[in-house]
C-alpha positions in Angstrom: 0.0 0.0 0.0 1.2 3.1 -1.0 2.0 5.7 2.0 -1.0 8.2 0.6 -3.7 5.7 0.8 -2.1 4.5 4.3 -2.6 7.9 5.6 -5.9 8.7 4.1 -7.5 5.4 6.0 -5.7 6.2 8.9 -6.8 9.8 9.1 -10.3 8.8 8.2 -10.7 6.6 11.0 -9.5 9.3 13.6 -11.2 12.2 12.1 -14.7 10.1 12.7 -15.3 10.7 9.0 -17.7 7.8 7.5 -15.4 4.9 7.9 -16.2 2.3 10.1 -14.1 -0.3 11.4 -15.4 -3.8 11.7 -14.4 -6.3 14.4 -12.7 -3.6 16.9 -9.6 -3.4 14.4 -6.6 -1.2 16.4 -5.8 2.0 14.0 -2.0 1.0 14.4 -2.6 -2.2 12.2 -4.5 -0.1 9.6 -1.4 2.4 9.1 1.1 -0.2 8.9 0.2 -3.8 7.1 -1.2 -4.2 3.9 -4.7 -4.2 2.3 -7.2 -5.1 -0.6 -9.3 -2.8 -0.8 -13.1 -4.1 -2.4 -15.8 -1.6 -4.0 -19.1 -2.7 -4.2 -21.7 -1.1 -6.0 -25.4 -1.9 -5.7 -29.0 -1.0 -6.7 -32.3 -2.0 -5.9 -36.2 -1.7 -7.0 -35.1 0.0 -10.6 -38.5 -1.2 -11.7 -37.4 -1.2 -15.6 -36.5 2.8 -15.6 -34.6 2.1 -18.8 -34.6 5.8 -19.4 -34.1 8.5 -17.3 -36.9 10.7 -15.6 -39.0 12.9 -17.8 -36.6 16.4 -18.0 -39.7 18.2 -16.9 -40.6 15.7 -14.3 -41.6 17.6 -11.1 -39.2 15.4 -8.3 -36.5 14.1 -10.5 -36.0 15.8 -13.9 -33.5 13.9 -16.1 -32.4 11.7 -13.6 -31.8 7.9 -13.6 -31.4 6.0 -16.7 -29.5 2.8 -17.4 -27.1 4.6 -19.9 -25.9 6.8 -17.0 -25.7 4.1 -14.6 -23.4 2.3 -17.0 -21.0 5.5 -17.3 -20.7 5.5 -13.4 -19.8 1.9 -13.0 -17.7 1.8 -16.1 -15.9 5.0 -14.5 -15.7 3.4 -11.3 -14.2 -0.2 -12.8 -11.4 2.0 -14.5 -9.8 3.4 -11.4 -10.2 0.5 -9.2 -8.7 -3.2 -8.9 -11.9 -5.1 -7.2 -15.3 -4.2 -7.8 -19.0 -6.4 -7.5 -22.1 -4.8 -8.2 -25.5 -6.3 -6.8 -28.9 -5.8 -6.9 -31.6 -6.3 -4.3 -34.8 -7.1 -6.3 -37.7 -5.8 -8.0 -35.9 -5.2 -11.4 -38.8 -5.3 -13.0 -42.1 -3.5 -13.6 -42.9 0.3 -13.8 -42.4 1.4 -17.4 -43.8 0.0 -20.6 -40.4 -1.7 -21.1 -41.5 -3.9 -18.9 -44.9 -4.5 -20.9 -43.3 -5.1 -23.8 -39.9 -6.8 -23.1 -41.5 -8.5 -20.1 -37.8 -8.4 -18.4 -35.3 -9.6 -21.4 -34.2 -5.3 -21.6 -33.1 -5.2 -18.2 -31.5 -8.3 -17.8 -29.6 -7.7 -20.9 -28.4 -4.2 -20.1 -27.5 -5.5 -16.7 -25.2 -8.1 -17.9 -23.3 -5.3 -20.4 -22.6 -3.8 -17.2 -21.5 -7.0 -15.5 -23.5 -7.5 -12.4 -22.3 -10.4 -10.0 -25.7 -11.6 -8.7 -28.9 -10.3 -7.9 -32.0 -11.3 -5.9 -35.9 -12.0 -6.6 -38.2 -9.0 -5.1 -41.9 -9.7 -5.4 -42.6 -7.6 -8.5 -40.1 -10.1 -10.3 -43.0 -12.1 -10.3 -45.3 -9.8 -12.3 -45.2 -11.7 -15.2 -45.5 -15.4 -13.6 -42.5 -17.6 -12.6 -43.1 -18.6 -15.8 -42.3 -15.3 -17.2 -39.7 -14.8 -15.1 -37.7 -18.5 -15.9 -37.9 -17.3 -19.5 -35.9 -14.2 -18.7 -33.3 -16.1 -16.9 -30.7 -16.9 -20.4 -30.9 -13.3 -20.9 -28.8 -12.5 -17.3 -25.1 -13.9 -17.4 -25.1 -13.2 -13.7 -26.9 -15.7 -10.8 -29.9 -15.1 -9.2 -29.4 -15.8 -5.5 -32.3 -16.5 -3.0 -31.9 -18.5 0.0 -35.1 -18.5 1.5 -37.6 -19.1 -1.6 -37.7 -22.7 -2.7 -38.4 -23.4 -5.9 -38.4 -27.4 -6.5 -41.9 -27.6 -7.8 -41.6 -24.7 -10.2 -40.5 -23.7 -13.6 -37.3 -21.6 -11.9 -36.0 -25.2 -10.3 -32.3 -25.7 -11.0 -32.3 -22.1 -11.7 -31.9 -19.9 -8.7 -28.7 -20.4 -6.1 -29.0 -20.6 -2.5 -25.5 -18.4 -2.1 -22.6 -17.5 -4.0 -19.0 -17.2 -2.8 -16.6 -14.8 -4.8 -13.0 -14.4 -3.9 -10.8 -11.3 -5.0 -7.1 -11.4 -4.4 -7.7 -14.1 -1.6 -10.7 -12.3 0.1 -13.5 -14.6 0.2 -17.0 -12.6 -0.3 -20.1 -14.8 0.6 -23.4 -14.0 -0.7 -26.8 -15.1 0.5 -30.5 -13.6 -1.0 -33.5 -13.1 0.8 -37.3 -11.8 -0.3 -40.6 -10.9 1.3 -43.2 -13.3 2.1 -45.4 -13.5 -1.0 -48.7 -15.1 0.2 -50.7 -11.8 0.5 -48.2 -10.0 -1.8 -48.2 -11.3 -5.0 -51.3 -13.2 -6.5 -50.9 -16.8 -5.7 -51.2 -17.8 -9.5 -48.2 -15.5 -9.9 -45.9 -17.6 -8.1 -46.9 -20.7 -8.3 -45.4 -23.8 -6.0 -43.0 -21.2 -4.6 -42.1 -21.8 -0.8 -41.5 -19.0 1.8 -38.7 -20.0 4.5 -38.3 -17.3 7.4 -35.9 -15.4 6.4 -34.2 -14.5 9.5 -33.7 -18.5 10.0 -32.8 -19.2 6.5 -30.0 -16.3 6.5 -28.6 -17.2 10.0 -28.0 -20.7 8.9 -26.5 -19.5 5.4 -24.3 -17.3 6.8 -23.0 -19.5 9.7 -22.0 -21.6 6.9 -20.2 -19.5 4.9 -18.7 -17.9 7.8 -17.3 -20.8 9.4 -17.2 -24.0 6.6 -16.5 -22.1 4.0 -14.0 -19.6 5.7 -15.7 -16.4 4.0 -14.1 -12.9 4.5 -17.3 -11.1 4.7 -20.7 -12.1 4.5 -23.2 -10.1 1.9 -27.0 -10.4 2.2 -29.2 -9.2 -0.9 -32.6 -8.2 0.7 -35.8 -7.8 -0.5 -37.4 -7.0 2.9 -38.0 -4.0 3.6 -35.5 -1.6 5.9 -37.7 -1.0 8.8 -41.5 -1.1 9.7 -43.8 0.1 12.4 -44.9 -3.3 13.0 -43.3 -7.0 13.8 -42.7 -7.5 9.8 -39.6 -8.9 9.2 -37.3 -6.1 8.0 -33.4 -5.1 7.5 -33.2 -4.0 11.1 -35.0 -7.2 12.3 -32.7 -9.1 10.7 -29.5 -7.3 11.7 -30.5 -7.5 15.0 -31.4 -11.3 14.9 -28.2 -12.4 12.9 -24.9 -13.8 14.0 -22.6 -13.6 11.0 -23.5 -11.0 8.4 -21.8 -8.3 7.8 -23.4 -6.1 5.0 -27.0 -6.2 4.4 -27.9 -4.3 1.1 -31.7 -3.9 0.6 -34.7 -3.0 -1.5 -38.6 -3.3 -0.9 -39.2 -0.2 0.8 -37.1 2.7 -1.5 -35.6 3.8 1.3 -33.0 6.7 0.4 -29.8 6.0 2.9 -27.2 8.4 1.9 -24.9 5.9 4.3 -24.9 2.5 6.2 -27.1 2.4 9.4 -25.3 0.3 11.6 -27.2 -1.9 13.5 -25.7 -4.8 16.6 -26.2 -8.1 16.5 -26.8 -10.8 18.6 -22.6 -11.3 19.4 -22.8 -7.1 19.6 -21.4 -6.9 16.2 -22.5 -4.3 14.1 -24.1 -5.0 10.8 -24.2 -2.3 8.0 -27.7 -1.5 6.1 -28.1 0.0 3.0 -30.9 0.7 0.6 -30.4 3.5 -3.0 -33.9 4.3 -3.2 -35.9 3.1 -6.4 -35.4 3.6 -9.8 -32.1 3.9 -10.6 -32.1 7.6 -9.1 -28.7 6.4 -6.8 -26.1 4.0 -7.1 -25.0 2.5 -3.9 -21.1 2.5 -3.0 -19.6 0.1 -0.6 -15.0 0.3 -0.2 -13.7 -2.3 2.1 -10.5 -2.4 3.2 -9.5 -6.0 4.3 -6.1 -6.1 5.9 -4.9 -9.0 4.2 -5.7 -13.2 5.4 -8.3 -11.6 7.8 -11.5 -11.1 7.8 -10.5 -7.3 9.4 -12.0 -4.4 7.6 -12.8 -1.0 7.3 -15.8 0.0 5.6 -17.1 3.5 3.8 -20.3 3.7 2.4 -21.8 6.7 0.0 -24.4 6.6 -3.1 -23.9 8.6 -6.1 -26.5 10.4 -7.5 -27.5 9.3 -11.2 -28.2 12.5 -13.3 
């Protein structure tokens, strides 16, 4: 690491900017030993805005559009080494794209820009699981849900439980988890699809990937919500309830976070939530330092405004 970037983490972290440090990491170790440093970038609910906003639209004039998206991550990709982009669900639905493409645009447009995995929101379903298995050859990225079984539907075989990605020995693993349908989505919509609780499902994922498979980090994709007034499973809930995530980033709700919300979990960990709104209007940034063969980090988090 280069002395510049040594100071700028090490200043960062005692200025009590936006970095965070995971896992009660001593400053010392962050000036002096070396690190890979991991950017992820991440959307959620872009509900087929193919084009940016209307430029007389009252609330976001000319913003959003998958061209400009693509310009951002393709900037981002040329000045750094490592970099995974995600998405939370409910890709589609919204514009008449979506009537007539019935997915196949987005999911094309999203493998030109190289997306490592996405999950399944409930308007993913608009169309029928049918529908939505007939998108799948168009995406050259997985599909990741955890807690949706799909055995006795057209998306079985189709859909992974988790992924792992490793970059330059850092072990990233990735789990998926959506709302419960019944009540949601029209029952002929989804079929034989199973419902697992989430918080349960994700627990026992990431336990695994933590400890068998000797993961880094652990990365939910989340299509619950970020918080409710009520006892709904949500982001917070299952920050709260968890044991070895790190990362959640979600979708359901639009929620605008400018930065993580940190939340503890059940060891007293804390577990970092974020959410860029709907439509495409924000892309989500997420730069981890790992000091190297550890699972040690430091973590900044920011979106970037699409206009």
């Amino acid at each position: 690491m280069n002395n510049s970037r040594r100071k700028f983490i090490k200043q960062t972290l005692l200025g009590g900017g936006s970095f965070i440090t995971l896992g009660g990491v001593p400053l010392s170790a962050f000036a002096k030993e070396e690190f890979v440093k991991l950017t992820i970038l991440h959307t959620n609910d872009v509900h087929s805005r193919i084009e940016p906003f209307p430029i007389n639209d009252p609330l976001y004039p000319g913003m959003g559009g998958a061209s400009k998206r693509a310009s951002i991550i393709n900037s981002v990709r040329a000045s750094e080494k490592n970099v995974l982009i995600f998405d939370a669900g409910d890709i589609f639905q919204g514009t008449p794209y979506f009537n007539f493409y019935k997915g196949e645009l987005d999911l094309k447009l999203m493998s030109a820009m190289q997306y490592d995995a996405a999950t399944i929101g409930n308007h993913d379903f608009d169309n029928g699981i049918e529908g939505l298995s007939n998108m799948m050859p168009y995406a050259n990225f997985p599909f990741i849900s955890s807690n949706y079984i799909f055995t006795d539907t057209p998306l079985s075989g189709k859909i992974l439980p988790y992924k792992i990605i490793e970059k330059e020995g850092i072990k990233i693993g990735v789990i998926g988890v959506g709302v419960q349908l019944e009540g949601l989505v029209d029952k002929k919509l989804y079929g034989n699809t199973i419902h697992i609780n989430p918080i349960e499902k994700a627990n026992q994922v990431a336990t695994f990937l933590k400890h068998e498979k000797r993961c880094n980090m652990v990365i939910v994709l989340s299509h619950l919500g970020y918080k409710y007034s009520s006892t709904v499973v949500s982001d917070v809930v299952l920050a709260n309830e968890s044991k070895d995530i790190d990362i959640i980033i979600g979708g359901h709700t639009h929620t605008f976070l400018e930065q993580a919300v940190m939340e503890k979990n059940k060891k007293n960990k804390p577990v970092y939530i974020c959410q860029a709104g709907f439509a495409g209007l924000l892309l989500g940034k997420i730069e981890c330092y790992f000091k190297k063969n550890t699972s040690e980090m430091a973590v900044n988090t920011d979106t970037i405004k699409i206009f």
